[in-house]
C-alpha positions in Angstrom: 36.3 -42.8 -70.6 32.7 -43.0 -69.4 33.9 -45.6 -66.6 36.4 -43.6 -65.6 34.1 -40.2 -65.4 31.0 -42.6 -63.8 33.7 -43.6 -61.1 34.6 -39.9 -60.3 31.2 -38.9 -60.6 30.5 -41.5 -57.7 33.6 -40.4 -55.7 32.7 -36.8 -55.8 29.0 -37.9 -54.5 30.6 -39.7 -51.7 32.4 -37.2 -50.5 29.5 -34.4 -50.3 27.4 -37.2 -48.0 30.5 -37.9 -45.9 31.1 -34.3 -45.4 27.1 -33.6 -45.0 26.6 -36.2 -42.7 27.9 -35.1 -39.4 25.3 -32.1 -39.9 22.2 -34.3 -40.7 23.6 -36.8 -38.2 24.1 -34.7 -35.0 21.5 -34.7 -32.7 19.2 -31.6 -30.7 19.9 -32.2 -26.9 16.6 -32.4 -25.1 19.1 -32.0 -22.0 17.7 -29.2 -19.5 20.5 -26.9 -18.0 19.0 -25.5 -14.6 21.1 -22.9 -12.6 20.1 -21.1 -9.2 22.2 -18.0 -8.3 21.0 -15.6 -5.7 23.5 -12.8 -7.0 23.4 -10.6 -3.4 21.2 -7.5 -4.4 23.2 -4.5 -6.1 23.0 -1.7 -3.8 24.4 -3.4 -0.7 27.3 -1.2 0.9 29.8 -4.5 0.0 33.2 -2.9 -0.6 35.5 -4.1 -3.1 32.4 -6.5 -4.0 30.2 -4.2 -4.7 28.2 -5.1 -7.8 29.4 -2.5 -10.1 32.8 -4.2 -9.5 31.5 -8.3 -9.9 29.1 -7.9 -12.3 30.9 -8.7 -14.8 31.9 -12.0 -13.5 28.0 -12.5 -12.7 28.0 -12.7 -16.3 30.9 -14.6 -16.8 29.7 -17.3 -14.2 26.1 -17.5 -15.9 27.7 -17.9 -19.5 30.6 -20.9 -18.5 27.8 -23.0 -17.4 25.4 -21.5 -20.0 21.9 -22.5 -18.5 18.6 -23.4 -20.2 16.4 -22.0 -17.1 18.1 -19.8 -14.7 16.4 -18.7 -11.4 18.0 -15.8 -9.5 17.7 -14.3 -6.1 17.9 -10.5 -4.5 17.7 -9.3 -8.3 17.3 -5.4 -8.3 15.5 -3.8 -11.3 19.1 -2.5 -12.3 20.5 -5.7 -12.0 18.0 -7.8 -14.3 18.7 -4.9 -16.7 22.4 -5.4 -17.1 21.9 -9.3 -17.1 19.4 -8.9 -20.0 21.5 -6.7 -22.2 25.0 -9.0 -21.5 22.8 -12.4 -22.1 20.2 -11.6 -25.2 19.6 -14.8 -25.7 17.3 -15.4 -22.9 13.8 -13.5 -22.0 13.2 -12.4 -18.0 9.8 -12.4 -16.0 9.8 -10.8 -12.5 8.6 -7.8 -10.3 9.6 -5.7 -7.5 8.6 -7.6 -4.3 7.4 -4.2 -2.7 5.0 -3.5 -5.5 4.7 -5.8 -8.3 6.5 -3.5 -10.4 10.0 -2.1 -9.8 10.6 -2.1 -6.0 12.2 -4.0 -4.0 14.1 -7.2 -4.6 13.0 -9.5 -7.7 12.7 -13.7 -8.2 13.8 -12.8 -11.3 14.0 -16.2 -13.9 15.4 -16.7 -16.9 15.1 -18.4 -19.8 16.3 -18.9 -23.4 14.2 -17.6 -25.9 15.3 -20.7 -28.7 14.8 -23.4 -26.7 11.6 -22.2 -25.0 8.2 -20.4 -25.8 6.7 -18.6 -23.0 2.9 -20.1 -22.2 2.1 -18.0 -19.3 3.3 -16.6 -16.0 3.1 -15.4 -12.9 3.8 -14.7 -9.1 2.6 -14.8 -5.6 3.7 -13.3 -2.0 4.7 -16.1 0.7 1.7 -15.4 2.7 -1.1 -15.8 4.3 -2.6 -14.0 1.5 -0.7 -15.0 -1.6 -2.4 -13.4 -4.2 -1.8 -9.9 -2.7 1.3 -7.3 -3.7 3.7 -6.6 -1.4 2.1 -8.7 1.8 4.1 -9.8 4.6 3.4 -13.5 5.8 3.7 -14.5 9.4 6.7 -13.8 11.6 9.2 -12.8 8.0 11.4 -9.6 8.2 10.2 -8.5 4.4 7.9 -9.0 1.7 8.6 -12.7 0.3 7.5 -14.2 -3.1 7.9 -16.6 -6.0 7.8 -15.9 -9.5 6.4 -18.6 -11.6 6.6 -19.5 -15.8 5.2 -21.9 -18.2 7.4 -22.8 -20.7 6.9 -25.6 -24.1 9.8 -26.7 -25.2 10.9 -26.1 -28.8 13.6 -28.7 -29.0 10.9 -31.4 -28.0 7.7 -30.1 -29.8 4.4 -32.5 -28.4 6.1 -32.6 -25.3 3.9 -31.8 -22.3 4.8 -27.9 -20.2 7.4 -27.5 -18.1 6.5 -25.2 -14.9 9.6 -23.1 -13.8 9.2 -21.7 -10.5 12.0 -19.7 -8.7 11.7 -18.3 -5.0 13.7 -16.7 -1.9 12.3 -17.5 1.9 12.7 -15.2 4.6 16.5 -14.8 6.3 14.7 -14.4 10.0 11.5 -15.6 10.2 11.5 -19.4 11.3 7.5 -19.4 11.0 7.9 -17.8 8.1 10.2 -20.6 6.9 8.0 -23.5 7.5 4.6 -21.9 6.2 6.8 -20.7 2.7 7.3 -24.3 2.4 4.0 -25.2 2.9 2.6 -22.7 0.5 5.2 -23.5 -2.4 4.6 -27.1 -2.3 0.9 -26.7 -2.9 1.0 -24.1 -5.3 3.2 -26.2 -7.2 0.6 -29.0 -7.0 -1.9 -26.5 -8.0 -0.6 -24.8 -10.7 1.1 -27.3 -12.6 -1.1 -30.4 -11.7 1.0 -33.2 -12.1 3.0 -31.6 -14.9 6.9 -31.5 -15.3 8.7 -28.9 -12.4 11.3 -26.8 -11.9 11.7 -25.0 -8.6 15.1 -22.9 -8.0 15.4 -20.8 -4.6 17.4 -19.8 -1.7 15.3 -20.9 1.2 17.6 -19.6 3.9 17.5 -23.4 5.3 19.6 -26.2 5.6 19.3 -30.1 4.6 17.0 -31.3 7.4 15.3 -28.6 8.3 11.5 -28.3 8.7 11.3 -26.2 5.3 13.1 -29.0 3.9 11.2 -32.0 5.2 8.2 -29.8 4.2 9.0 -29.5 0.3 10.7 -32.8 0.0 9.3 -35.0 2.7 6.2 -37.0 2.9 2.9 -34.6 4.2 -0.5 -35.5 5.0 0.4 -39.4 4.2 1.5 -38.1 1.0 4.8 -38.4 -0.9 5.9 -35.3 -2.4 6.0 -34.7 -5.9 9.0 -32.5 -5.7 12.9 -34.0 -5.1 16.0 -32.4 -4.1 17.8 -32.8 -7.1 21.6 -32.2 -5.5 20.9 -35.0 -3.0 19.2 -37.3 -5.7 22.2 -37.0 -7.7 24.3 -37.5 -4.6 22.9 -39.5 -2.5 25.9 -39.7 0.3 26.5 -36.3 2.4 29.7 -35.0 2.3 31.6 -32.0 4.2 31.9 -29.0 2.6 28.5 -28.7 0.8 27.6 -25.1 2.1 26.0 -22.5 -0.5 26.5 -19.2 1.3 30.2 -18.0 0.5 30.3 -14.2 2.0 32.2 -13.4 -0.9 35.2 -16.0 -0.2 35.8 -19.0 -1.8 36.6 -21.5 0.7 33.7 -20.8 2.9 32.1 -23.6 2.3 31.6 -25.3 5.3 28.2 -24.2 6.1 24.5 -25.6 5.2 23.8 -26.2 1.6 20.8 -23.4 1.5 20.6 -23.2 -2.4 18.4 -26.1 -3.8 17.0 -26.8 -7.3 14.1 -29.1 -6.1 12.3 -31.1 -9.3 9.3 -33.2 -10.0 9.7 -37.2 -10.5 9.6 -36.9 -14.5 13.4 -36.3 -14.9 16.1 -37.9 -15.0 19.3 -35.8 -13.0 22.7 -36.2 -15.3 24.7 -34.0 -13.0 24.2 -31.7 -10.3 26.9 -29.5 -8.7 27.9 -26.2 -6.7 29.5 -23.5 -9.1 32.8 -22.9 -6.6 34.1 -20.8 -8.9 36.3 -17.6 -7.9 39.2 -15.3 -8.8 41.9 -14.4 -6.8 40.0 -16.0 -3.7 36.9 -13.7 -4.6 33.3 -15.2 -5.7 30.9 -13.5 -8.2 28.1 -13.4 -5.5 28.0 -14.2 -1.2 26.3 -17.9 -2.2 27.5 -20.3 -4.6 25.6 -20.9 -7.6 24.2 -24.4 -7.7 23.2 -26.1 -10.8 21.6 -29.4 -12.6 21.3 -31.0 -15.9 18.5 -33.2 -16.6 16.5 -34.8 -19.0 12.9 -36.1 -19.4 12.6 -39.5 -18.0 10.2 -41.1 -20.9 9.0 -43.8 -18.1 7.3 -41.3 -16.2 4.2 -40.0 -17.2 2.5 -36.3 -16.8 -0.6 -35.5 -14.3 -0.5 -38.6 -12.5 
């Protein structure tokens, strides 16, 4: 009798850690979902896509791939209102680019509130004078600017910052172009110093193009510490890569103008273009573009 109950006993024991040990097993991903989506600003005179009439799918886009860090472009007030009441999970920083407040178009991140804890913040006008509201820089049509967060990761606690920056160059101004470049490259230098980077943006350029070379390319004898992370992953150019849709789904032969660019300490798992659509319609006039990385432990911070 006491055999037989010790034998039970034991089998009933078994069975709790068998059943418990899928939960104690499964691991926290330390992988970093990054999307870019310049959602075309809300009040343009746009028809049947109007934004009151895609929003929704906005939504529905930004939850399929369900991002970690998401940059946005052409973000009204309005707009980064609805997106924060339909995705709670995630916190916003960014500012009207007429004012610093609520006019005018918004660099508008996000980011989700469990995985990350908010550091500090900020922005700056594509200028000649960076630090100042609302300035216009060089030969560009409009006010141009980035908006900037420092983030520690709760999934990886003792793990250095990451720096998320997320921007939108000037549509017209070719000067303009080449000197936002310029300026975003070493303010990324500056303010995160040889710590991890994200930069998400629509640079209104294509693969190749002075902007490009600028951000990516070796200046001043000096490799950049920033990489395309869509050509990294994919390292052969194929047809077909364009980010600017106009609202229809195969337009996709044009320049890919939609980059997530990163710095060297990650490792790129995937990256892709979001072609998603429904009945031949997009959620936005450019594609979404994403990555998923991870911290590559072989590369060191503030080198």
């Amino acid at each position: 009798m006491n055999a037989r109950f010790f034998l039970r006993h034991c089998f009933v024991v078994a069975l709790f850690f068998a059943s418990a040990l899928p939960a104690y097993a499964e691991e926290v991903s330390t992988d970093v979902r990054v999307m870019s989506f310049n959602i075309r600003y809300g009040t343009a005179n746009d028809g049947l896509n109007h934004w009151n009439l895609r929003k929704e799918f906005v939504a529905e886009t930004i939850r399929a791939f369900a991002p970690d860090l998401l940059g946005t472009q052409e973000t009204l007030g309005f707009q980064r209102d609805y997106l924060r009441d339909e995705l709670p999970e995630y916190e916003n920083l960014g500012v009207g680019r007429v004012d610093g407040g609520v006019d005018g178009e918004m660099t508008a991140l996000f980011y989700r509130t469990d995985r990350f804890e908010k550091l500090d913040g900020g922005h700056f006008w594509l200028s000649e004078t960076p630090e100042k509201v609302g300035s216009i820089g060089w030969d560009s049509s409009l006010p141009r600017m980035a908006t900037w967060v420092k983030l520690s990761d709760r999934q990886s606690v003792g793990t250095p910052p990451i720096f998320f920056f997320n921007t939108h160059f000037d549509h017209r101004g070719v000067v303009a172009r080449n000197e936002s470049a310029r300026l975003l490259r070493e303010k990324v230098e500056e303010i995160a110093a040889g710590e991890m980077v994200v930069i998400t943006g629509d640079f209104n350029a294509g693969e190749g193009s002075v902007p490009y070379q600028t951000l990516f390319g070796e200046r001043l004898a000096k490799e950049s510490p920033i990489v395309d992370s869509y050509r990294s992953a994919r390292p052969a150019m194929e047809k077909n890569e364009g980010t600017f849709s106009g609202f229809k789904s195969q337009a996709n032969a044009g320049a890919r103008i939609d980059w997530i660019g990163l710095s060297r300490h990650w490792n790129i798992l995937n990256a892709d273009i979001d072609y998603n659509s429904k009945n031949g319609a997009t959620p936005s006039d450019h594609f979404p573009v994403t990555v998923v990385i991870a911290k590559d432990a072989s590369v060191s911070t503030k080198e």
